[in-house]
C-alpha positions in Angstrom: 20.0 29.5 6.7 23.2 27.7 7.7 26.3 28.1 5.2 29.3 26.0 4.0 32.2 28.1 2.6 34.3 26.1 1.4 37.5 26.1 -1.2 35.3 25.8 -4.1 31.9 24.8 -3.0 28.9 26.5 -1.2 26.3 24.9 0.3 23.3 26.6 2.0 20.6 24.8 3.7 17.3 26.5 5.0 14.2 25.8 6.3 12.5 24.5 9.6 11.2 21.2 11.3 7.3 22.8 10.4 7.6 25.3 7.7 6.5 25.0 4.4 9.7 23.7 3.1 13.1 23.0 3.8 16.0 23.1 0.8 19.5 23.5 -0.2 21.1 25.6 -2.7 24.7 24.5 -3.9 27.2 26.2 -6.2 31.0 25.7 -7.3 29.7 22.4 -8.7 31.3 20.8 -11.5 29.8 20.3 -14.5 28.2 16.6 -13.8 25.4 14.3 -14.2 24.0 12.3 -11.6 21.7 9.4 -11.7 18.5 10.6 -9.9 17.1 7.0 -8.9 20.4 6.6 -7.0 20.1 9.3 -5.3 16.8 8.1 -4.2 18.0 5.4 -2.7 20.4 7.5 -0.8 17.8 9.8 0.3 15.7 6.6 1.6 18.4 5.1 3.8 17.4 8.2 5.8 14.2 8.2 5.7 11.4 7.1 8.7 10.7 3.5 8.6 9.0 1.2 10.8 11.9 -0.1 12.6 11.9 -0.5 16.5 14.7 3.1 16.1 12.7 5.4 14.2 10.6 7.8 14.3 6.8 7.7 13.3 7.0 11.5 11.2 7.5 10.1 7.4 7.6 12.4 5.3 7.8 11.9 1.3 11.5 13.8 0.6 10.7 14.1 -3.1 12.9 16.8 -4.0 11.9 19.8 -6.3 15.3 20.8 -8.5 15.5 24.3 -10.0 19.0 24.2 -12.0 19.0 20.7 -13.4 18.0 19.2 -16.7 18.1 15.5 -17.1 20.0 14.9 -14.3 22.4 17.2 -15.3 24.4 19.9 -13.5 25.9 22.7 -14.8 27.6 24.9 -12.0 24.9 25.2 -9.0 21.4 24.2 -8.4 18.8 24.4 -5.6 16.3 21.6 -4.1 13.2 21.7 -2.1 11.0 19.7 -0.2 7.4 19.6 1.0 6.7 19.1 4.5 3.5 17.3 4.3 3.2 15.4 7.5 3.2 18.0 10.3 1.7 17.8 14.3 2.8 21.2 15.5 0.1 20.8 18.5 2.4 18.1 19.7 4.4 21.2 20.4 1.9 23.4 22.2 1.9 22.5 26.0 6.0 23.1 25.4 5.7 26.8 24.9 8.2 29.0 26.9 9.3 25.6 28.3 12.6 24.5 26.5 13.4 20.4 26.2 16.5 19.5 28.4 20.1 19.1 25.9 17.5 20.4 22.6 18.8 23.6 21.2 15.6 25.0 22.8 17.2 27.0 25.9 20.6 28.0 23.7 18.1 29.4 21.4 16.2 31.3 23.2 19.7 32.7 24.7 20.4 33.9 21.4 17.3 34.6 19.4 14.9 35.2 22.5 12.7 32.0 21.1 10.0 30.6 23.0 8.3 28.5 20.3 10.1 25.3 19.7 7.9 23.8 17.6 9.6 20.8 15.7 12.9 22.6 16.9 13.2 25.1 14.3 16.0 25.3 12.7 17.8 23.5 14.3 15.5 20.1 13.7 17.2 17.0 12.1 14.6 17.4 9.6 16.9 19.3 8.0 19.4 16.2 7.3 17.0 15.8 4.4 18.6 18.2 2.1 21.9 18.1 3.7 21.7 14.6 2.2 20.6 15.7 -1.3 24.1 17.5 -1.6 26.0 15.0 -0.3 24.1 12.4 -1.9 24.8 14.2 -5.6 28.8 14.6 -4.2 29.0 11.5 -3.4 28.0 9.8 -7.0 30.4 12.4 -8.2 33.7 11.2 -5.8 32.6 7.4 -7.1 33.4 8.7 -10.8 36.6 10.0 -9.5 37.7 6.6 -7.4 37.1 7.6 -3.9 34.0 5.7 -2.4 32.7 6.6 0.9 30.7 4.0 3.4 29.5 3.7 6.7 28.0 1.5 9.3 26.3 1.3 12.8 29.4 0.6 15.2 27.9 0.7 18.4 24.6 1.4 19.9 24.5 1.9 23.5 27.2 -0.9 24.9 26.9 -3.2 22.5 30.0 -2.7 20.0 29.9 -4.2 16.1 32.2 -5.7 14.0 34.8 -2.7 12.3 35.6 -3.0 8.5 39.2 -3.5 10.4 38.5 -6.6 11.3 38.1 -8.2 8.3 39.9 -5.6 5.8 36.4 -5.1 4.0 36.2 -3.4 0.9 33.6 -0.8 0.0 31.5 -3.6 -1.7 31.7 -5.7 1.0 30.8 -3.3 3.7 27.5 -1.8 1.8 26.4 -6.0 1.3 27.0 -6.7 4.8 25.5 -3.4 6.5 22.4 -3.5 4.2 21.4 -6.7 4.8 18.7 -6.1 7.7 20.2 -4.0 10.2 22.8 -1.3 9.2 26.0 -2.9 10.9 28.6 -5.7 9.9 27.1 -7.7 12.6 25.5 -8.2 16.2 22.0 -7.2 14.4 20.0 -8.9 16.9 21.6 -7.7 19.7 21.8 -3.7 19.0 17.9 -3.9 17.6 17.0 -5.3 21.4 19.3 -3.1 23.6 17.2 -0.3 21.0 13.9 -1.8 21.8 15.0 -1.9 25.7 14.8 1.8 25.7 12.0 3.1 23.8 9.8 0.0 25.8 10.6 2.5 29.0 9.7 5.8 26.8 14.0 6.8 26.5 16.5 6.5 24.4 19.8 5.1 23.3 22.7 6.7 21.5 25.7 5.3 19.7 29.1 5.8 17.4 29.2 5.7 13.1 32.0 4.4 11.8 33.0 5.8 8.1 35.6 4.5 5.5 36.6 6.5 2.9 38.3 4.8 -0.1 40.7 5.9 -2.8 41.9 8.9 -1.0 46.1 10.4 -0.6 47.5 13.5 -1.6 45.2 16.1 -0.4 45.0 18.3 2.7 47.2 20.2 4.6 48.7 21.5 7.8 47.5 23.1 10.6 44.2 25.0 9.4 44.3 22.9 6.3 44.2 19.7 8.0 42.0 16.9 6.2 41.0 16.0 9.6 39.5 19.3 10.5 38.0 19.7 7.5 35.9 16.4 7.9 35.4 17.0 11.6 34.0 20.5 10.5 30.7 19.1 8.7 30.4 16.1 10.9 29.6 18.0 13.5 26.9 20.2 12.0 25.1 16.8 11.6 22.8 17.0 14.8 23.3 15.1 18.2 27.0 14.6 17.2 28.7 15.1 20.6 32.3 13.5 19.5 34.9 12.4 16.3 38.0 10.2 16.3 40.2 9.2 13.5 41.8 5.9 13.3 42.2 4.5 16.5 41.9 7.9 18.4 41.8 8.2 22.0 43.1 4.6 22.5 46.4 6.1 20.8 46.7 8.2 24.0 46.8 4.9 26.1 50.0 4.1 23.8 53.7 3.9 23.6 55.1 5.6 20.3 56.3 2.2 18.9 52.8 0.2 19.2 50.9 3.6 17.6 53.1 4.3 14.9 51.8 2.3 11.4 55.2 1.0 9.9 56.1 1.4 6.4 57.1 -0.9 3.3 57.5 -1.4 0.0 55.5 -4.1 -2.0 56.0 -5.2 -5.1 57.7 -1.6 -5.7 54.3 0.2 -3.7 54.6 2.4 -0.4 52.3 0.3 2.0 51.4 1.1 5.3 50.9 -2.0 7.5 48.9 -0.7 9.7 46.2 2.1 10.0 45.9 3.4 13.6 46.3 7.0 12.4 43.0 6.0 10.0 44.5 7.6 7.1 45.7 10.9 8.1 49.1 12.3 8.8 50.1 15.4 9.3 46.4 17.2 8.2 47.4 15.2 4.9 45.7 12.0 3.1 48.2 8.9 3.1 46.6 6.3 0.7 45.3 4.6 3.1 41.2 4.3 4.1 40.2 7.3 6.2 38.2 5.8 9.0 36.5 7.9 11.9 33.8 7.5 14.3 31.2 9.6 15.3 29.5 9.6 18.6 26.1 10.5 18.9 24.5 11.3 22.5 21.0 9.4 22.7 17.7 11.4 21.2 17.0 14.4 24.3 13.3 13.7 23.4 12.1 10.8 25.7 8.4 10.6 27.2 9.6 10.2 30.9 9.2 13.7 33.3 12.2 15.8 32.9 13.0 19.1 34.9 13.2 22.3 32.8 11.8 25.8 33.4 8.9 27.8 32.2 10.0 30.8 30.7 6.9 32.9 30.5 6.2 32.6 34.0 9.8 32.6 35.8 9.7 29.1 37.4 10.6 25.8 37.9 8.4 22.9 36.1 8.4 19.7 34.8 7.5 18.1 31.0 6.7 14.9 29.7 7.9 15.3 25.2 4.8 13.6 23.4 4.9 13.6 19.7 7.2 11.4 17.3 10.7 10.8 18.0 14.0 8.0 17.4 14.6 6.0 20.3 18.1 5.8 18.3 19.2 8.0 16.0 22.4 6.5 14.9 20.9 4.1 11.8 19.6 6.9 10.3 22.4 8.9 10.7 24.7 6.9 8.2 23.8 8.5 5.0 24.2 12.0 6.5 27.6 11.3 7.9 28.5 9.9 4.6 27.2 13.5 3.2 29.6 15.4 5.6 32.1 13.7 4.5 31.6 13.9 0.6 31.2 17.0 1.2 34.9 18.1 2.7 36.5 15.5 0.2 34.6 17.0 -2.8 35.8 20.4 -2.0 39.2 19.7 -1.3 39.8 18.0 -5.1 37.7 20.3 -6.7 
């Protein structure tokens, strides 16, 4: 079981890759009702599909609510779903012999694990219900103004369009990134440079760029940062390796005077012209978007020979991964990125 403690909320998420079942249990929610075939829809932007990136495991995600009567919430409520579709003897020639950059040999550090099956715990699998809370948050933060989107950025070296470019609103980023492939543009070229790789058995990683809309006023400083707080639940999303707000590291590169977004008043409103910080100053929400980008390191599982070790027997050996992997994680990825960060707003304004 991994935990979230936050302000208000707690969020607990169990299960493994080839158990039974994998859930999530939530409480500190608000009294609210959410509309369930939204969330489906949600749910289904993660989901295995038949697309060049993904993986050929699809599972159903139905989830199984204890807590909730017609849609409705009233302080907590747990969810479950059925593995159905499970190959653990793709796992069987892998035993004692963890999978370079998996959590397989950190495990095994800590746990003494030899059986990595799926990955365990530590599986995306278990995106699936860390998407049916953030899902539920997120219809909830769309009651309350703030709207939160996101969008394939880059995939290997081919970069996309940003919502910068053109000032998008939420509207206009979810029409532009769900027709066909799930970026703002260059379709064609990050589907090939994704085909590229899994035609040679590897894989491809890639950044995630998400806006958050109708935010200012909340966070704080220094341990209460709004950054931190975001940055704290994108990273339990797996294969995230890095997060920058705004324009991040290229602010390093600057002078004070180019990074600094100037201030003025419109029509008797604050504005800020600019949004290199992307929407944080100070640990604090300051009206404008909140934009970040999160780097994910390509899938470790790739059918080419890799070194590794054989644990049982003390030695040096070499694997080839068979089984059903993403030769690119990232267009998956959106709607659980979009979760960790519903889930830090939602319990800061709770």
């Amino acid at each position: 079981m991994s935990t979230f403690n936050g302000r208000k909320l707690r969020i607990e998420i169990y299960g493994e890759s080839h158990a039974e079942k994998i859930g999530v249990s939530v409480s500190g929610f608000p009294v609210f009702k959410f509309d369930e075939d939204e969330l489906s829809a949600f749910l289904a932007r993660r989901k295995a599909t038949d697309s060049v990136f993904s993986t050929s495991r699809k599972e159903p995600d139905i989830p199984v609510f204890t807590g909730v009567k017609r849609g409705e919430i009233t302080g907590g409520f747990t969810a479950e779903i059925f593995n159905v579709n499970k190959i653990s003897k793709d796992y069987s020639a892998l035993y004692g012999k963890p999978r370079p950059s998996h959590a397989d040999y950190a495990w095994h550090l800590k746990d003494g694990a030899l059986d990595f099956s799926g990955g365990g715990r530590f599986s995306a699998r278990l995106t699936a219900p860390f998407c049916i809370a953030g899902g539920i948050l997120k219809q909830y933060l769309k009651q309350k103004g703030i709207e939160i989107e996101s969008y394939v950025s880059s995939v290997g070296k081919v970069k996309a369009r940003s919502y910068k470019d053109g000032i998008y609103n939420a509207e206009k980023i979810r029409e532009l990134r769900d027709n066909g492939f799930p970026s703002l543009d260059k379709k064609d070229e990050i589907t090939e440079e994704i085909r590229a790789a899994k035609s040679v058995g590897d894989s491809v990683g890639g950044t995630v760029e998400c806006v958050i809309f109708g935010v200012k006023g909340i966070g704080d400083n220094l341990f209460g940062g709004l950054e931190g707080k975001i940055a704290s639940t994108v990273y339990a999303v797996p294969a995230v390796k890095g997060i920058e707000f705004g324009d991040g590291f290229n602010l390093s590169e600057m002078r004070g005077s180019a990074a600094n977004d100037p201030l003025r008043i419109d029509n008797g409103k604050v504005i800020l012209e600019t949004n290199r910080a992307g929407g944080i100053n100070g640990g604090i929400a300051n009206g404008n978007p909140i934009t970040f980008r999160a780097a994910f390191r390509p899938t470790p599982s790739v059918s080419v020979p890799q070194r590794t070790v054989d644990l049982v027997k003390g030695e040096n050996t070499e694997i080839i991964i068979s089984g059903r992997h993403d030769a690119c994680v990232v267009p998956r990825a959106l709607p659980v990125i979009e979760s960790a960060a519903a889930i830090a707003i939602a319990d800061e304004i709770l």
